[in-house]
VODOPA-369138 format. One record per residue (C-alpha): x, z, y; residue number from 1. Coordinates in pm, 1 decimal, m for minus. Layout:
<recs>
+----------+----------+----------+-----+
!       c1 !       c3 !       c2 ! num !
+----------+----------+----------+-----+
!        X !        Z !        Y ! NUM !
...
+----------+----------+----------+-----+
</recs>
This chain:
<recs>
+----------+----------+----------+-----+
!       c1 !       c3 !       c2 ! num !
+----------+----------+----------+-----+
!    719.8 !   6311.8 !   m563.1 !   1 !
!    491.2 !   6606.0 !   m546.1 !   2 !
!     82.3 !   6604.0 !   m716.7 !   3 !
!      0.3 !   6602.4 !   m323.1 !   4 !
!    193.3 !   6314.7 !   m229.0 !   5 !
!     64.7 !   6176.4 !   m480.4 !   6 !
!   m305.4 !   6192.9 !   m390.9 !   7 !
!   m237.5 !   6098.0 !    m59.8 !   8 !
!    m82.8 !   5765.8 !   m165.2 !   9 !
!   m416.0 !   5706.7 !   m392.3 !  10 !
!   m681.2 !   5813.7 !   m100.6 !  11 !
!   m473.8 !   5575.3 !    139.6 !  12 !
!   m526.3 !   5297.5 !    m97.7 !  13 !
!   m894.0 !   5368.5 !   m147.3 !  14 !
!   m918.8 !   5327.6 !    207.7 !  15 !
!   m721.3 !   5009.2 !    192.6 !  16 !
!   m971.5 !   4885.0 !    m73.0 !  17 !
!  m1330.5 !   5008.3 !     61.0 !  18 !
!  m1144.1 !   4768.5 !    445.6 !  19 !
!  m1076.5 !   4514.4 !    227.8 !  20 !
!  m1446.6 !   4522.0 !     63.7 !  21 !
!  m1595.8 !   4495.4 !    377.3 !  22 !
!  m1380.5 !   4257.3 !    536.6 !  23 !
!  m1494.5 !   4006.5 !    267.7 !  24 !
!  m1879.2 !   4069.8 !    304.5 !  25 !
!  m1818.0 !   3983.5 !    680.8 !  26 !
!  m1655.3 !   3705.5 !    627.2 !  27 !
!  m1907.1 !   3619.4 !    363.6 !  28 !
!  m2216.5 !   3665.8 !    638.4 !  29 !
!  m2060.2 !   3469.0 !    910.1 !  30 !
!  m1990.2 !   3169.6 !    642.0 !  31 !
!  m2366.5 !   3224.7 !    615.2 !  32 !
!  m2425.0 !   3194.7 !    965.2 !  33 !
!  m2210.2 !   2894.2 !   1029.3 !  34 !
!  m2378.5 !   2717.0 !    728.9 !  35 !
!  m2697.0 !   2735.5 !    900.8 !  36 !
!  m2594.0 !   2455.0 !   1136.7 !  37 !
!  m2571.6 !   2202.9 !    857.6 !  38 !
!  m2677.6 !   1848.3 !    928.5 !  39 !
!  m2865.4 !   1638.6 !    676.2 !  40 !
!  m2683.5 !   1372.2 !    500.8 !  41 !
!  m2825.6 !   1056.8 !    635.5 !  42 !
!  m2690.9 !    711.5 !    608.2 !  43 !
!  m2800.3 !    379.7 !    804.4 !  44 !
!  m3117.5 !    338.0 !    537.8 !  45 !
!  m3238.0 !    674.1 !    652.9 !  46 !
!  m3317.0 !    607.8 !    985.4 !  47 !
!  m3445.5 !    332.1 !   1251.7 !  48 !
!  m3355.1 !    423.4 !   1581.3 !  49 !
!  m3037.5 !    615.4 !   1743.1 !  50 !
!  m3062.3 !    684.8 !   2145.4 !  51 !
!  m2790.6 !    859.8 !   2324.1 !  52 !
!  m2875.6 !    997.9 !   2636.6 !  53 !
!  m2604.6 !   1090.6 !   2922.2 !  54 !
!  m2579.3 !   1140.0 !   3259.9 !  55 !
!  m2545.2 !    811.5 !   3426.8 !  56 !
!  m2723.9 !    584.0 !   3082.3 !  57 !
!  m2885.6 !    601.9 !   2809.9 !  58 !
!  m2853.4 !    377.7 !   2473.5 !  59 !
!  m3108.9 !    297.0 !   2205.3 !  60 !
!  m2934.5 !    155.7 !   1911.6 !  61 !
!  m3242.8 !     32.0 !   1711.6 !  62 !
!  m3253.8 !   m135.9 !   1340.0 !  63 !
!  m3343.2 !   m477.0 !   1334.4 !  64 !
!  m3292.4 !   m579.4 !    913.8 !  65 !
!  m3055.7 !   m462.8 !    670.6 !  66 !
!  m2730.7 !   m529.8 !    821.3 !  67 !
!  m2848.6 !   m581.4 !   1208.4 !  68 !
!  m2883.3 !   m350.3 !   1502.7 !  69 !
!  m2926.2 !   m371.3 !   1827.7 !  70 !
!  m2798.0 !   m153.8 !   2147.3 !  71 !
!  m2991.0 !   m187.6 !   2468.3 !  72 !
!  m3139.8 !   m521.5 !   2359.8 !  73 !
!  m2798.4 !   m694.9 !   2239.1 !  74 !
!  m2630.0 !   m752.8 !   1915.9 !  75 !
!  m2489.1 !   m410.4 !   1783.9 !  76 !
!  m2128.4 !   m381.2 !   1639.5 !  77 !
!  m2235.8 !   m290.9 !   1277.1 !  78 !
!  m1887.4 !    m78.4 !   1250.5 !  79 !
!  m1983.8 !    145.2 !   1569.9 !  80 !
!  m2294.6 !    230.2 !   1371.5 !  81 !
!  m2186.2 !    277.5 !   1013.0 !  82 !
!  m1883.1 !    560.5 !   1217.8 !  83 !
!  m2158.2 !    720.6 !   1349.9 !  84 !
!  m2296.6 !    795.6 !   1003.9 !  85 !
!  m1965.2 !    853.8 !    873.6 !  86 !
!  m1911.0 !   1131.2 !   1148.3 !  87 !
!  m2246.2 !   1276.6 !   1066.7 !  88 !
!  m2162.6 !   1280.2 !    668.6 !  89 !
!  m1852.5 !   1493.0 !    800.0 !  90 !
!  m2006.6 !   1759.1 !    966.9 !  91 !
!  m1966.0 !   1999.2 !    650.5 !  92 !
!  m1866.9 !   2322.2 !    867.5 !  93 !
!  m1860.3 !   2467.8 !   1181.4 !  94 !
!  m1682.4 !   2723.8 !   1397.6 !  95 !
!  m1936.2 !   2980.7 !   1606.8 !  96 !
!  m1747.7 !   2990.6 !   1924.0 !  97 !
!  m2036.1 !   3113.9 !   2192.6 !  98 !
!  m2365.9 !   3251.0 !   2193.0 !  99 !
!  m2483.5 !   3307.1 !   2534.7 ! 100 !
!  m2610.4 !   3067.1 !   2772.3 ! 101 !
!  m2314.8 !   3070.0 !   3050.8 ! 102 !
!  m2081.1 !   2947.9 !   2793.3 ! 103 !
!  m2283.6 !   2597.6 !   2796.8 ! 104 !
!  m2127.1 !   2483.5 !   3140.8 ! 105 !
!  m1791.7 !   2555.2 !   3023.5 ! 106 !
!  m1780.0 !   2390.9 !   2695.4 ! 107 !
!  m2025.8 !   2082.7 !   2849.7 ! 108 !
!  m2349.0 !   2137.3 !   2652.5 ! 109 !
!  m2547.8 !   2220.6 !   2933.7 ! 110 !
!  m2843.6 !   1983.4 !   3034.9 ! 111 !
!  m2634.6 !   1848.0 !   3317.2 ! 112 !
!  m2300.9 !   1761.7 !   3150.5 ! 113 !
!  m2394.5 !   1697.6 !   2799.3 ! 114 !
!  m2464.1 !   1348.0 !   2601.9 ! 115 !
!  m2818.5 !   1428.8 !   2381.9 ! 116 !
!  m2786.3 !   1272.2 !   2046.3 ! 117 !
!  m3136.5 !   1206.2 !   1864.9 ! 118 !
!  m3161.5 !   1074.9 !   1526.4 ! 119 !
!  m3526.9 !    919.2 !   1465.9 ! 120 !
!  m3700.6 !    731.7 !   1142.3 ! 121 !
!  m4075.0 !    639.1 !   1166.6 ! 122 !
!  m4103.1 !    846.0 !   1537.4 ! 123 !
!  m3972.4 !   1149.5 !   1375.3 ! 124 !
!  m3665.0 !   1335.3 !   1458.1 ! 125 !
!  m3374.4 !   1415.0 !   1218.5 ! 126 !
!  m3157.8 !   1548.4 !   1421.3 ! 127 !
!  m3156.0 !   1641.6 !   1765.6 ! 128 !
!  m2769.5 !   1759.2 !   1921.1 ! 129 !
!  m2652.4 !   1808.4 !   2284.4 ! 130 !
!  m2248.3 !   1697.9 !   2238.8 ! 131 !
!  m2030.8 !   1853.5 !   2460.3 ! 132 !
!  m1626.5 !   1863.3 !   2543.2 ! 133 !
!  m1380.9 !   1831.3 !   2353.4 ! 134 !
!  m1228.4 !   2115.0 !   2115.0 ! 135 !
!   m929.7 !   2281.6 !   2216.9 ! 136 !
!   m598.7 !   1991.0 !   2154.4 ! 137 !
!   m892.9 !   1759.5 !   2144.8 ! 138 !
!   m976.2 !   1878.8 !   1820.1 ! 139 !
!  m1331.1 !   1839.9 !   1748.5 ! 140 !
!  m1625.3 !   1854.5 !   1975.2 ! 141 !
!  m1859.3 !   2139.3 !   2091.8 ! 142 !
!  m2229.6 !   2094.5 !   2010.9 ! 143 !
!  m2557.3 !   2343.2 !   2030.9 ! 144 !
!  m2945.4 !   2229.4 !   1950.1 ! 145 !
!  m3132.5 !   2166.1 !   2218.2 ! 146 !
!  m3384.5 !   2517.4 !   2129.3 ! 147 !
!  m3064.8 !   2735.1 !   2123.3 ! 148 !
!  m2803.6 !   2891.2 !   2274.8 ! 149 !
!  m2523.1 !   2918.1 !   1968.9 ! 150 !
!  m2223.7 !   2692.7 !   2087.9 ! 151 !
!  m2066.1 !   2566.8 !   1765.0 ! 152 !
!  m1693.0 !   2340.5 !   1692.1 ! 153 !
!  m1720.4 !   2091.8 !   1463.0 ! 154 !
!  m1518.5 !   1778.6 !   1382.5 ! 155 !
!  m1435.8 !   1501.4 !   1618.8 ! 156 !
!  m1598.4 !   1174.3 !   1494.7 ! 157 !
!  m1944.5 !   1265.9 !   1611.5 ! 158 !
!  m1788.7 !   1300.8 !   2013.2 ! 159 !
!  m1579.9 !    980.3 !   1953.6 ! 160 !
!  m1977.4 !    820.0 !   1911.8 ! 161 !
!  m2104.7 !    948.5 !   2178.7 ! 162 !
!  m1790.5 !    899.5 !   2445.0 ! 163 !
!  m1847.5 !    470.3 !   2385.8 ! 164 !
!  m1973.8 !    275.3 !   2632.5 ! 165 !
!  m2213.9 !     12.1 !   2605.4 ! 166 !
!  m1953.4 !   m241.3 !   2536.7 ! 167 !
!  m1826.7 !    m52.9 !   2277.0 ! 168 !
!  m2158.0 !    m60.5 !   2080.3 ! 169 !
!  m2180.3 !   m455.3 !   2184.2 ! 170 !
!  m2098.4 !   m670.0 !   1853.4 ! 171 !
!  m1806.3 !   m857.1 !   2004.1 ! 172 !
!  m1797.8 !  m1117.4 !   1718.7 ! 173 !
!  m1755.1 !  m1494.1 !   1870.7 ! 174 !
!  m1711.1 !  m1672.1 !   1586.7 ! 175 !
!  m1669.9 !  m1640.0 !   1194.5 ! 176 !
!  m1537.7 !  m1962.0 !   1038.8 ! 177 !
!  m1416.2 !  m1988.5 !    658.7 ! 178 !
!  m1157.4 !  m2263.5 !    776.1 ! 179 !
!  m1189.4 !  m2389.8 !    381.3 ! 180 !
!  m1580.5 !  m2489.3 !    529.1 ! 181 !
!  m1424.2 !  m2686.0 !    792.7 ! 182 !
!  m1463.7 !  m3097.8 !    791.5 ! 183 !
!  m1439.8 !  m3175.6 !   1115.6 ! 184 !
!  m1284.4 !  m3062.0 !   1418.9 ! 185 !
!  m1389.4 !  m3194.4 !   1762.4 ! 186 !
!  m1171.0 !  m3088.9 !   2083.6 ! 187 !
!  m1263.7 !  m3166.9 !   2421.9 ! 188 !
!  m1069.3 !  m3082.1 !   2712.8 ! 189 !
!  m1065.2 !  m3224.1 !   3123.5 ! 190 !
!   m839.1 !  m3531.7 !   3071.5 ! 191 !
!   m839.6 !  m3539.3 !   2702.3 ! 192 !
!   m915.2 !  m3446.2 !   2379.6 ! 193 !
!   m890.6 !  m3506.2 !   2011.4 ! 194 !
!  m1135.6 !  m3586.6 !   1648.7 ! 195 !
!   m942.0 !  m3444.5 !   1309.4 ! 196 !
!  m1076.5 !  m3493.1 !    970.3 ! 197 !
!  m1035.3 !  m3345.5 !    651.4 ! 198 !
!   m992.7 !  m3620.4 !    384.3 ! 199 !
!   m840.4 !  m3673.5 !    m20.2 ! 200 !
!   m517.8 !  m3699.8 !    179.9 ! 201 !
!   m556.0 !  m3421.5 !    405.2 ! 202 !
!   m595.8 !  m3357.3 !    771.7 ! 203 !
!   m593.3 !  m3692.3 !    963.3 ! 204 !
!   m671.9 !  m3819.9 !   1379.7 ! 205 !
!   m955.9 !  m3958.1 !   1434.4 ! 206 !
!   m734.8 !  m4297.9 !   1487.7 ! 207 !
!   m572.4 !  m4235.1 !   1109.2 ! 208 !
!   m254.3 !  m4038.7 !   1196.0 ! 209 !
!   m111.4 !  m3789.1 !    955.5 ! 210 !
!   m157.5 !  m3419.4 !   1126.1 ! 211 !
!     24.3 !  m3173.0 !   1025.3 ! 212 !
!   m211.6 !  m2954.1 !    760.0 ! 213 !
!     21.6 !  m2615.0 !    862.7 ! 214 !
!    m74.3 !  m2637.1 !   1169.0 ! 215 !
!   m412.7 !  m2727.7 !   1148.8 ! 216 !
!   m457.7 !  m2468.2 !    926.4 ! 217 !
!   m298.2 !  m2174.6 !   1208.7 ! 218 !
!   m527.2 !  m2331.2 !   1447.0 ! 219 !
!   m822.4 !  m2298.0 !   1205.8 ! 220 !
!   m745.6 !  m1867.8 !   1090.0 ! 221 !
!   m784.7 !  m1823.6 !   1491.3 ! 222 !
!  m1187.2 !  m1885.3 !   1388.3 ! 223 !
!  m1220.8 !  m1709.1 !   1110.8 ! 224 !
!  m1286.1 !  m1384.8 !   1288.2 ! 225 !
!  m1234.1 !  m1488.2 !   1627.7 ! 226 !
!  m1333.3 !  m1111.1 !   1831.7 ! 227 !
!  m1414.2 !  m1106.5 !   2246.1 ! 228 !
!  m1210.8 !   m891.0 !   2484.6 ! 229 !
!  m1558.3 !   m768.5 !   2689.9 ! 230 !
!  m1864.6 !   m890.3 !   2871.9 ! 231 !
!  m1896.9 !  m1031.9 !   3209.3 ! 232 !
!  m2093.1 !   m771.1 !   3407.5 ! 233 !
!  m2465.5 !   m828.1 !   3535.4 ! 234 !
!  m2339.8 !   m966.5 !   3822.2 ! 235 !
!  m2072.9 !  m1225.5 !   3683.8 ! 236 !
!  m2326.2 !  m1295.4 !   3431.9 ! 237 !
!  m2549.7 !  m1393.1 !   3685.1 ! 238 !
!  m2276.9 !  m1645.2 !   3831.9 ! 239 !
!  m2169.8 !  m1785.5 !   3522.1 ! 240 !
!  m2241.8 !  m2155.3 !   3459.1 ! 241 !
!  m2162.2 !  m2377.2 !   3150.7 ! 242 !
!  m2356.7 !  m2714.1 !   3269.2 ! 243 !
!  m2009.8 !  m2837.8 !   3283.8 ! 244 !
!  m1778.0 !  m2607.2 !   3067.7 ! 245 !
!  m1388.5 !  m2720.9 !   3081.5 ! 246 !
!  m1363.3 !  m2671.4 !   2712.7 ! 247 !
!  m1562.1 !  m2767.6 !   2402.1 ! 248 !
!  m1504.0 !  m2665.7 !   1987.0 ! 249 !
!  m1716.0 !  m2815.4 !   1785.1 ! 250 !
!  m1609.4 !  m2713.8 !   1394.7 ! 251 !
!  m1820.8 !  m2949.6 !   1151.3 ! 252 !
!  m1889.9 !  m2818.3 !    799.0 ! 253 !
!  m2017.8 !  m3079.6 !    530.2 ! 254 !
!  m2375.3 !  m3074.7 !    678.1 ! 255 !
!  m2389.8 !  m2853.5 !    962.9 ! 256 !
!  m2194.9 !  m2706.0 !   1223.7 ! 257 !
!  m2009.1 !  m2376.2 !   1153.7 ! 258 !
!  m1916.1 !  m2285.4 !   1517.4 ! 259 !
!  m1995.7 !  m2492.8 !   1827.2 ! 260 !
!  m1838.3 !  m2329.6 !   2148.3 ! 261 !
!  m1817.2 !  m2401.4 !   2534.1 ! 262 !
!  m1535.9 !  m2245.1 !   2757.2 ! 263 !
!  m1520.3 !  m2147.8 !   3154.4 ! 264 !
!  m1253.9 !  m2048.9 !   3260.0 ! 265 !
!  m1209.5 !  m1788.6 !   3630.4 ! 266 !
!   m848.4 !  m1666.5 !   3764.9 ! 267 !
!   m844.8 !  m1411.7 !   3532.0 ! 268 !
!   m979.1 !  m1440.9 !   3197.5 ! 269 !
!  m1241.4 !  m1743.7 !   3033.3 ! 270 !
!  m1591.7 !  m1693.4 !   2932.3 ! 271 !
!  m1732.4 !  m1858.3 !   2597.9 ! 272 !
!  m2085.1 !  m1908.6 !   2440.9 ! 273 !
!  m2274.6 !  m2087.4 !   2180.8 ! 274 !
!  m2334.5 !  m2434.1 !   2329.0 ! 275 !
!  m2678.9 !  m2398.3 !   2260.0 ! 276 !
!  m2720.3 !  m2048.0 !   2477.6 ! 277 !
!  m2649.3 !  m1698.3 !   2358.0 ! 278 !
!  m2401.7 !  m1422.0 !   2437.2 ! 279 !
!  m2178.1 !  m1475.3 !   2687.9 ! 280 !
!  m1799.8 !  m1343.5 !   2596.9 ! 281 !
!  m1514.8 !  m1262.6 !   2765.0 ! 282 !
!  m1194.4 !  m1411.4 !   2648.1 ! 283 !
!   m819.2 !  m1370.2 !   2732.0 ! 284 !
!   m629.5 !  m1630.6 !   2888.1 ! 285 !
!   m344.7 !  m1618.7 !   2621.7 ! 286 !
!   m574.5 !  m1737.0 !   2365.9 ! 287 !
!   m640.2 !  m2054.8 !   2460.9 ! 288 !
!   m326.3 !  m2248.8 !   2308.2 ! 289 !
!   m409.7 !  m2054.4 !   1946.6 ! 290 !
!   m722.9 !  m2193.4 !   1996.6 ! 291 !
!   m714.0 !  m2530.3 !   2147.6 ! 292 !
!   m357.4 !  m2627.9 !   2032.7 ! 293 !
!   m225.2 !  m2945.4 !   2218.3 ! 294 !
!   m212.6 !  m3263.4 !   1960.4 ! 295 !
!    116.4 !  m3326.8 !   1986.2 ! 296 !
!    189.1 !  m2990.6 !   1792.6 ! 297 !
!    m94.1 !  m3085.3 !   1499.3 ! 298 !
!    105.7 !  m3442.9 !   1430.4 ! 299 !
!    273.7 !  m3474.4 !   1113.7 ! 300 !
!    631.4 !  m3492.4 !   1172.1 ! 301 !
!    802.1 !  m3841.8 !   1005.8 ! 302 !
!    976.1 !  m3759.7 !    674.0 ! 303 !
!   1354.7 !  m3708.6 !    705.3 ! 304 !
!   1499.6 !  m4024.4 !    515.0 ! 305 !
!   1800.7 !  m3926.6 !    322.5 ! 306 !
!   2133.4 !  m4077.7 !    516.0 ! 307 !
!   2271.8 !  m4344.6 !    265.5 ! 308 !
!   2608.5 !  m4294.7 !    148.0 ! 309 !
!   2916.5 !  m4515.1 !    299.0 ! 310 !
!   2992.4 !  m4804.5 !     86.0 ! 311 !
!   3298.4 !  m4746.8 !   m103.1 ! 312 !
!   3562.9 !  m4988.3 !    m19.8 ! 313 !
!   3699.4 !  m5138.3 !   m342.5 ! 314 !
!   4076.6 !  m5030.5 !   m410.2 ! 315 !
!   4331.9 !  m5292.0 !   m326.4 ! 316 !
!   4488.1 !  m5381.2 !   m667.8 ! 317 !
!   4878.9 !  m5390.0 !   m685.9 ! 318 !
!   5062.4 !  m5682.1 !   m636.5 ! 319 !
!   5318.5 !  m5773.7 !   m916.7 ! 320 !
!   5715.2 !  m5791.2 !   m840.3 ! 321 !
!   5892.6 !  m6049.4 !   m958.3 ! 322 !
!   6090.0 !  m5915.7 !  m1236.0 ! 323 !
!   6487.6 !  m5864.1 !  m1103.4 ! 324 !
!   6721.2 !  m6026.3 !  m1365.9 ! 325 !
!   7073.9 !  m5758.6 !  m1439.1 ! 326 !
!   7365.1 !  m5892.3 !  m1308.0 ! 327 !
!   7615.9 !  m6059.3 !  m1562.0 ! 328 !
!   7872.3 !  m5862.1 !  m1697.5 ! 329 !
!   8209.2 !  m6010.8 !  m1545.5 ! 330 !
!   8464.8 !  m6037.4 !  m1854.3 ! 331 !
!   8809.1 !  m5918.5 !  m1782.9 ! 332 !
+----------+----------+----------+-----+
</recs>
């Protein structure tokens, strides 16, 4: 290889180096710019008031203690709120994918199309996010800030927030019994019913017959976090009447109830509420035998009693033969 070959290898690998240089200080300046659109790392403590605001509602998820919310009024699903904090504490990077105004139809974070997220503690705003479409496999979600144009991708949790209707944010808890609480356990049904009691010698009818504990314990897990399928809407709501409700629970801890329930039922589906008022919940048919098991499956079955063997008939003893005397020998 000649001297000139030679220094053309070396000044096409300087050139290879001085791309390379710069290639990394862009890539360096647009992680700068992307970084920019960090969100602050706020948890449930940090704030007091959530509202989401789309095109056809709006929802204010407000703190009400500790461990309470509310959405539009109602009980709040703790779990919607604590993953909408764990979406937020995700949001570590994000892809630039527009920066001009006509984009924002497009992607759905125009003022139209897109669901406003505000963040709020003490009447001040933490964050403030219009949440658009999906990413591209629905991977992630576009968002911009409200001031600006800059279109960014970021990860998916945030749009899987703001997508849920106001069921979803609804707590749908019924009921949440420790069945090892449990005394007492009232039934009442049209045409019937039944009392069971918990006693030294286990579960027992009111009128002193055994119950099976098994199956009084099945019957009591359906309680222990017994979850509703929906709502009635404003108008069933409206219609709904428990003055006299065609089922009754009443589960009796040692001093107080734990759960006291009345059931209506429609074609479709029954409705449920506290006895004493409350949240009306929606409840699917196919529950009711977990929950209101008919009595003659909680009875205690008889004990098998072991089949006694067959007397043994007692061996006939042998009769004796008469001993048989030898002929005589006849002498010749």
């Amino acid at each position: 290889m000649t001297p000139k070959q030679l220094k053309q290898i070396a000044a096409g690998l300087l050139v290879l180096v001085v791309l390379w240089a710069g290639l990394k200080l862009f890539k360096k300046d647009s992680d700068t710019t992307t970084a920019k659109f960090a969100l602050p790392a706020l948890t449930a403590d940090d704030v007091d008031t959530v509202k989401i605001y789309r095109s056809n509602d709006t929802l204010v998820i407000a703190k009400q203690g500790p461990e309470a919310w509310s959405v539009n009024g109602r009980d709040a699903s703790l779990s919607a709120v604590t993953d909408l904090f764990h979406a937020l504490k995700g949001v570590t990077t994000a892809e630039l994918v527009a920066q001009s105004a006509a984009s924002h139809k497009g992607l759905g974070v125009d003022a139209a199309s897109g669901k406003r997220l505000a963040i709020i503690k003490g009447g001040k705003t933490l964050v403030d996010l219009i949440v658009g479409n999906h990413g591209p496999a629905f991977q992630g979600v576009y968002v911009r800030r409200p001031a600006e144009n800059a279109v960014y991708l970021i990860q998916d949790g945030l749009g899987n927030s703001v997508d849920k209707g106001l069921d979803d944010w609804r707590d749908r808890t019924i009921a949440k019994v420790d069945p090892d609480r449990v005394q007492t356990i009232d039934i009442r049904m049209h045409g019937g019913g039944y009392v069971l009691r918990h006693g030294a010698k286990g579960w027992q009818f009111a009128g002193g017959a055994r119950a099976d504990s098994g199956a009084v314990r099945r019957m009591l897990e359906q309680y222990r976090n017994l979850q509703a399928g929906g709502f009635p809407t404003k108008a069933q709501e409206d219609s709904i009447s428990f003055t006299h409700p065609t089922r009754r629970v009443t589960l009796q801890g040692a001093s107080h109830p734990l759960a006291d329930l009345v059931m209506d039922s429609t074609t479709s589906w029954w409705w449920v509420r506290g006895a004493n008022g409350g949240t009306i919940f929606r409840l699917e048919t196919w529950r009711l035998p977990q929950l209101f098991p008919a009595d003659s499956t909680l009875k205690a079955k008889p004990p098998k009693t072991a089949a006694k063997p067959a007397a043994k008939t007692p061996a006939a003893k042998p009769t004796k033969q008469p001993a048989q005397k030898e002929p005589a020998e006849k002498k010749p």
